[in-house]
C-alpha positions in Angstrom: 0.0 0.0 0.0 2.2 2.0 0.7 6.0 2.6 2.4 7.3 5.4 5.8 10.3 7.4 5.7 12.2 7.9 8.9 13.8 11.3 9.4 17.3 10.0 9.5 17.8 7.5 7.0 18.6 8.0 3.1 17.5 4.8 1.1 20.6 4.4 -0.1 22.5 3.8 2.9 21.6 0.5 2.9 24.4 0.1 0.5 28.1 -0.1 1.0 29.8 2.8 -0.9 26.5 5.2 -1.3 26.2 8.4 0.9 24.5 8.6 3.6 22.4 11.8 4.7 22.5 13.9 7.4 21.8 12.3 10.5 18.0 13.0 11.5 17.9 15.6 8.4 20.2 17.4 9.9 20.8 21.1 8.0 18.0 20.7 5.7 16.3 23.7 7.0 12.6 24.5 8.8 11.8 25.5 5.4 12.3 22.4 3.6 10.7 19.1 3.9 12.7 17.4 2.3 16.4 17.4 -0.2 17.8 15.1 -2.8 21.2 15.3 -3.8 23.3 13.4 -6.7 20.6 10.2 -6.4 21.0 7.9 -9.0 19.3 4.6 -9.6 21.2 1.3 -11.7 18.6 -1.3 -12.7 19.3 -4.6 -14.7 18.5 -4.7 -17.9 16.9 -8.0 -19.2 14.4 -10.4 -17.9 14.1 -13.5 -16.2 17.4 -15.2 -15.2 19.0 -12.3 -17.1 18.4 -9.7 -14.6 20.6 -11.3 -11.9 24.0 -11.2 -14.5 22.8 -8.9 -17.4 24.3 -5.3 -18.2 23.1 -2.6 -15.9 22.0 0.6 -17.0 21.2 4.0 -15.2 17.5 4.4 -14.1 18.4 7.4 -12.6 21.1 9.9 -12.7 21.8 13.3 -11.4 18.4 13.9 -9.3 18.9 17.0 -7.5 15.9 18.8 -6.1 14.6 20.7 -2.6 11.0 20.1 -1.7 9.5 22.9 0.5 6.9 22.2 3.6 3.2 22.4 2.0 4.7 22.4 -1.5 3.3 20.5 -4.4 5.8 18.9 -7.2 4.7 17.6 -10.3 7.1 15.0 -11.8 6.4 15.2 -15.6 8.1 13.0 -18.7 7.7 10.7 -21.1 6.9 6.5 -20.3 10.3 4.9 -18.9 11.7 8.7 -17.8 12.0 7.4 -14.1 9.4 8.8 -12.8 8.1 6.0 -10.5 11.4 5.2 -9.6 11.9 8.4 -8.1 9.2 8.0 -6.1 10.3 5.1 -4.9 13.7 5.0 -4.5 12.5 8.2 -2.1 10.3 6.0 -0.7 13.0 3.7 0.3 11.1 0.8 -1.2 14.3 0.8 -4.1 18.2 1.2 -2.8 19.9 3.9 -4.8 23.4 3.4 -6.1 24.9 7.3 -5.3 23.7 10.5 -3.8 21.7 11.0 -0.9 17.8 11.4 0.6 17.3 13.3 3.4 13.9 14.3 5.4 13.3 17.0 8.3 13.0 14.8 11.4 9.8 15.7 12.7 7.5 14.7 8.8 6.3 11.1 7.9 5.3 10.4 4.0 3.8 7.7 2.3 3.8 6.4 -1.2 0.7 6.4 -2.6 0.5 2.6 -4.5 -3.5 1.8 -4.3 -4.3 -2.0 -3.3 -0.8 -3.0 -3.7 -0.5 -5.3 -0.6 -4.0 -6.2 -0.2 -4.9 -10.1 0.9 -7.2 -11.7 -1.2 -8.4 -13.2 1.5 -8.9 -10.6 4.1 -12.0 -8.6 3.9 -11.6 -4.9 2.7 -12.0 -3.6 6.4 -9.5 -5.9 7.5 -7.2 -5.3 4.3 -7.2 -1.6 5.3 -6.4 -1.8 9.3 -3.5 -4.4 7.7 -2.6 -1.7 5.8 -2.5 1.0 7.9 -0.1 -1.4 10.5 2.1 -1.7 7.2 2.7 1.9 6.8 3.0 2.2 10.8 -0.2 3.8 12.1 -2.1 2.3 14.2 -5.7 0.1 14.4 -7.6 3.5 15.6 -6.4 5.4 13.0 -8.3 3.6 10.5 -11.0 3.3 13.0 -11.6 6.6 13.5 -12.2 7.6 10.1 -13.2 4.0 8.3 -16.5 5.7 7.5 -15.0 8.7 5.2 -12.6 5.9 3.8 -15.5 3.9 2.8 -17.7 7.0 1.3 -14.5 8.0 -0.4 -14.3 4.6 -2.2 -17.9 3.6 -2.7 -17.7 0.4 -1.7 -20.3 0.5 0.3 -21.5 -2.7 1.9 -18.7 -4.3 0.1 -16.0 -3.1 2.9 -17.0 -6.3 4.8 -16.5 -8.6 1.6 -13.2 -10.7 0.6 -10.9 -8.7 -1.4 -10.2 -11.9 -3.7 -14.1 -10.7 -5.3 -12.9 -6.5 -5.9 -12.6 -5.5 -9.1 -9.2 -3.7 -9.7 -11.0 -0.5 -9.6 -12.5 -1.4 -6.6 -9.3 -2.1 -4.8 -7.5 0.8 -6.7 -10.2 2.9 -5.0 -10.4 1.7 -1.5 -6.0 1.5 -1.2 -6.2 5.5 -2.6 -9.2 6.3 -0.2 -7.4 4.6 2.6 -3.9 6.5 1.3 -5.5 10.2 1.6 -6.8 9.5 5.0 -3.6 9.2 6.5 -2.3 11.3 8.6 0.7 11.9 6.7 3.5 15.1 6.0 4.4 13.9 2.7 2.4 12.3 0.1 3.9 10.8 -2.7 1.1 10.1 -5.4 1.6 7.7 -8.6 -1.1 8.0 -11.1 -3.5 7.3 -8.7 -6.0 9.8 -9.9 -6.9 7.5 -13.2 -8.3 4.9 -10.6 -11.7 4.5 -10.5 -14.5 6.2 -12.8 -14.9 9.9 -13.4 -17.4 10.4 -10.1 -14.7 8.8 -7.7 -11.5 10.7 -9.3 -14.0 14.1 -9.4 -13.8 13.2 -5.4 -10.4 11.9 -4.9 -9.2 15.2 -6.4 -11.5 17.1 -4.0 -9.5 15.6 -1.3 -6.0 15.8 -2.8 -7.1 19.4 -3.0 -8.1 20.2 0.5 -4.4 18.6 1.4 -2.5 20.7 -1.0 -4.2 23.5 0.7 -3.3 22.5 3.9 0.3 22.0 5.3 0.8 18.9 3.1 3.9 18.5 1.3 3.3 16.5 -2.7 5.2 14.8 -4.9 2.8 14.3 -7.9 3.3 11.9 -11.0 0.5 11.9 -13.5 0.3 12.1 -17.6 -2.6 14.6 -17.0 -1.1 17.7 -17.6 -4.3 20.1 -16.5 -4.0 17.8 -13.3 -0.3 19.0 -12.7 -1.4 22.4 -13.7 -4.0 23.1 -11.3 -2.4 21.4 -8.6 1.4 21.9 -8.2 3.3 25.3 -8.3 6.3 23.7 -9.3 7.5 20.6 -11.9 10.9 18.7 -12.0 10.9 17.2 -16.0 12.6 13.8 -16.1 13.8 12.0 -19.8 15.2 8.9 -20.3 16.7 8.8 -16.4 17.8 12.6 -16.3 16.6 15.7 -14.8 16.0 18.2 -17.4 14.8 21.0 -14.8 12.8 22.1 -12.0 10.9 25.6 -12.3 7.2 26.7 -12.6 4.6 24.5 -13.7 3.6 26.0 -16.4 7.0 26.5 -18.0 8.0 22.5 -17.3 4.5 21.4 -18.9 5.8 23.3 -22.0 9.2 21.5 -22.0 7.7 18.4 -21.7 5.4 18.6 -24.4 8.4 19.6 -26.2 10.1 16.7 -25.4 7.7 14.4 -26.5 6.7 16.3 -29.5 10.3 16.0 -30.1 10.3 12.3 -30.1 7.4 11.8 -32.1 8.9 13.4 -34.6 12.3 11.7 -34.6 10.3 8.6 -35.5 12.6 8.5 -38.6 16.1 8.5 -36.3 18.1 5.3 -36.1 18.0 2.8 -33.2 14.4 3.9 -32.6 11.8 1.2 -33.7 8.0 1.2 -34.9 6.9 0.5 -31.7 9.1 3.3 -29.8 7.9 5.5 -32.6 4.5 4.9 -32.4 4.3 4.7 -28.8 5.9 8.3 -28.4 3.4 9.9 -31.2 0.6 8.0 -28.7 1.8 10.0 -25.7 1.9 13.0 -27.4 -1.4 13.0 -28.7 -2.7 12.1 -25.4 -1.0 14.9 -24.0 -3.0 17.1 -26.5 -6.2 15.7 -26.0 -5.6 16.1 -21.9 -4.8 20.0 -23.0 -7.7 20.0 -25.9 -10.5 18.5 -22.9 -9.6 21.7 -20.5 -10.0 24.4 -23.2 -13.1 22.4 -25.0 -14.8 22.8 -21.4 -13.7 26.7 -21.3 -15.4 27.0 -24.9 -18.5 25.1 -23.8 -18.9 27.4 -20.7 -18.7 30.3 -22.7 -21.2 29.1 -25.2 -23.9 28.7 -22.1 -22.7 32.1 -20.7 -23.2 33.6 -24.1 -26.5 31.4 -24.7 -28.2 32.5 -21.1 -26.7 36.0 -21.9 -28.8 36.1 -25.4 -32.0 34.6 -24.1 -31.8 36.7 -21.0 -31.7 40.0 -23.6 -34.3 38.3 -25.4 -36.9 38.2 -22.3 -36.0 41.4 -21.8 -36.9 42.9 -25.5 -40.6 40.4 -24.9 -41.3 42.2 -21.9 -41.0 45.3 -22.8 -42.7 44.6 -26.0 -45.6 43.4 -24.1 -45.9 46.7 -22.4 -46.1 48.8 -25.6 -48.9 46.7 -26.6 -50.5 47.8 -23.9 -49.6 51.1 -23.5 -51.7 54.1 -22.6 -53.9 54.3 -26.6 -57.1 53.8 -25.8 -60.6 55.5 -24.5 -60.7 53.4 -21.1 -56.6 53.8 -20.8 -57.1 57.9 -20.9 -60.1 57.5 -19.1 -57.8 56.0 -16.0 -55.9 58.5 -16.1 -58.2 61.3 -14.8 -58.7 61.8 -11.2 -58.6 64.3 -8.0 -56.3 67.2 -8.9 -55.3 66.0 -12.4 -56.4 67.0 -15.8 -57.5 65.0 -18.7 -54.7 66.3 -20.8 -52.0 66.2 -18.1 -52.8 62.3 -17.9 -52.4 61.6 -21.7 -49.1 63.7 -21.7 -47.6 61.3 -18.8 -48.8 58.4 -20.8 -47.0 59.6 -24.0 -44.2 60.0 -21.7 -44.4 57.2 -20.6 -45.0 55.1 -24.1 -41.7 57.4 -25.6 -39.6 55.7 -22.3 -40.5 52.5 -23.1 -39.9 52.7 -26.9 -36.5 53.8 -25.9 -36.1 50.9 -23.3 -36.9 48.7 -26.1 -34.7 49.8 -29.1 -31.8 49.6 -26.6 -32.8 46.1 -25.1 -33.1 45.3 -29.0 -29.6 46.1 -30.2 -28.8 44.5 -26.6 -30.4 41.5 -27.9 -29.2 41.4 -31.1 -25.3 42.2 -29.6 -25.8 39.0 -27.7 -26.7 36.9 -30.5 -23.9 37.7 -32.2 -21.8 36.9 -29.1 -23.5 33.5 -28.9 -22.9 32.5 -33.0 -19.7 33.5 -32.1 -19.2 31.2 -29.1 -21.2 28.3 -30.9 -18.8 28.6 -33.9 -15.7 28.7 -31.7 -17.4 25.1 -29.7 -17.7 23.2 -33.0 -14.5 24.3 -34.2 -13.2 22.9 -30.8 -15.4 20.0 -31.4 -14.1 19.1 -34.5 -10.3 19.4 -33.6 -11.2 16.7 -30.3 -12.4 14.3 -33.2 -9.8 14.6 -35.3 -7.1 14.1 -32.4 -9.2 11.1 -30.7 -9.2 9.6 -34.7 -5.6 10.0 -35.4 -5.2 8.6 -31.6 -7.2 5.6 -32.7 -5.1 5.0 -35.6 -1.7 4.8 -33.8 -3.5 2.3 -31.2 -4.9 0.1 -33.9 -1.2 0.2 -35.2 0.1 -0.6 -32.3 -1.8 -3.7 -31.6 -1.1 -4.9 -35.0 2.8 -4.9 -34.2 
């Protein structure tokens, strides 16, 4: 489910010959949360039997960031960047080869890795107090708040079921409900938000949210840019192992499409196959699509806005046009207007008055009307358009899939 730093140990000090960090976080600042330095990861390349005498190569090189208290990082780069590594190899749950980890003292984190660690056999209630003991809280904790875990997840009256009938969404849902109810300093969160359907990750984020805006410190991997975007102030962009840099959001979702713009269209280079090729040109139109949904919604809303504007103006224009129909014009309308201390005439020059008002009222609510029209063709027009680029992206995205599966 889900792995606990401790202050004073780096995860690679396990390791002859690697660096250790400052004992207890030592110089790291009441600013920072926590430091990497140098880290580097070497992973065997191969499979099988070949793992244990194959060629190494370097997951991980180079890794040098600061992470401040109640900061949020987004990790961005392509498929195979290292991004999951980093989190782990943070985590502790991978040694790194050279450089150091350190953590203030006085902060606990956890890796967010949803159902991993779950016993089929156990029920989901007794899967997530199991849990919890794994990542060193105790029985209470879970206790305490089981029922907002639970509501989180959905699953309902399936909490007291076997785990070994959960769907993987189910169990993706209840370890990522159970993950964000922890009382932890650090999160570290690994594409978690894609578990579940749209109604559980419109929640999920709600509560990622409300612990950004607290004093929760984040270390944030996901392929949804407009995720990222909205919920990190900073990014750290990772290719093939090395960190390219770490600055604004905004600016490291721009080199990272980049990058993988950049290798979809080095399809033709040497050494890189079909399959690389295609699987590059994949990412990159997902990236555009993730980009293409948040400004589609932005044209949407402003087609309603501009609709409700029009047909508002357009009450407007009837209302008043109902009153000049029955304006002051006839015998039993003047014949209203006489009375104690008025004159016949003064009453039909009020209502002439009156009538000249409303005609005014109405010409301008009519050119108001007809402004807001144009507003709403406008905003229509500008929808489709939108429309018609999402198919076109979600066809060619089709394409390179069926491709793909062909291979």
């Amino acid at each position: 489910m889900g792995a606990r730093l401790s202050g004073s140990s780096s995860a690679g000090s396990r390791k002859a010959g690697v660096g250790m960090s400052n004992p207890g976080g030592l110089g790291i600042g009441k600013e920072y949360a926590l430091r990497v330095s140098g880290l580097g990861v070497r992973l065997p390349k191969g499979r099988g039997i070949s793992r244990l005498w194959g060629e190494h190569h370097w997951a991980l090189r180079g890794i040098d960031f600061d992470l401040r208290r109640g900061e949020a990082i987004g990790i961005l780069g392509r498929n195979g960047s290292g991004k999951s590594t980093l989190l782990r190899a943070i985590a502790g749950i991978i040694a790194i080869d050279e450089g150091t980890v350190s953590m203030a003292p006085d902060l606990t984190a956890a890796i967010l890795s949803p159902g991993a660690g779950f016993e089929s056999k156990l029920t989901g209630r007794e899967n997530l107090i199991n849990s919890a003991l794994y990542q060193g809280f105790l029985p209470r904790v879970v206790k305490e708040k089981l029922d907002d875990i639970v509501e989180l997840s959905g699953i309902g009256e399936w909490i007291d079921q076997p785990v070994a009938i959960y769907s993987a969404g189910m169990r993706a849902r209840l370890g990522l409900s159970l993950a964000l109810h922890l009382p932890s300093d650090i999160l570290m969160i690994d594409e978690t938000l894609s578990a579940g359907d749209a109604a559980f990750r419109a929640k999920a984020k709600q509560v990622i949210d409300t612990l950004i805006a607290s004093d929760r410190t984040v270390l944030l991997v996901s392929h949804n840019l407009e995720t990222l975007r909205t919920m990190c102030t900073r990014g750290l962009v990772l290719d093939r192992g090395r960190q390219i840099t770490v600055c604004d959001i905004d600016e490291a979702i721009k080199i990272s499409k980049s990058i993988l713009l950049s290798a979809a269209a080095s399809s033709e280079e040497p050494g890189i196959s079909r399959r690389a090729s295609i699987e590059a040109q994949i990412e990159a139109l997902q990236a555009q699509l993730v980009d293409w949904r948040a400004e589609n919604a932005e044209r949407a809303k402003a087609a309603r806005l501009a609709s409700h504007g029009y047909l508002a103006a357009l009450e407007r224009v009837v209302a008043i046009a109902d009153k000049l129909v029955t304006a002051p014009g006839n015998e039993t309308d003047k014949m209203a207007g006489f009375g104690p201390g008025r004159s016949g005439g003064t009453a039909v020059m009020e209502a002439a008055a009156g009538t000249a008002a409303t005609v005014k009222a109405y010409n301008e609510a009519y050119e108001k009307m007809q402004s807001r029209k144009v507003e709403r063709e406008a905003a229509i027009g500008e929808q489709q358009r939108a429309a018609r680029t999402g198919e076109d992206l979600q066809a060619r995205l089709d394409a390179l899939r069926e491709q793909l599966a062909e291979l």
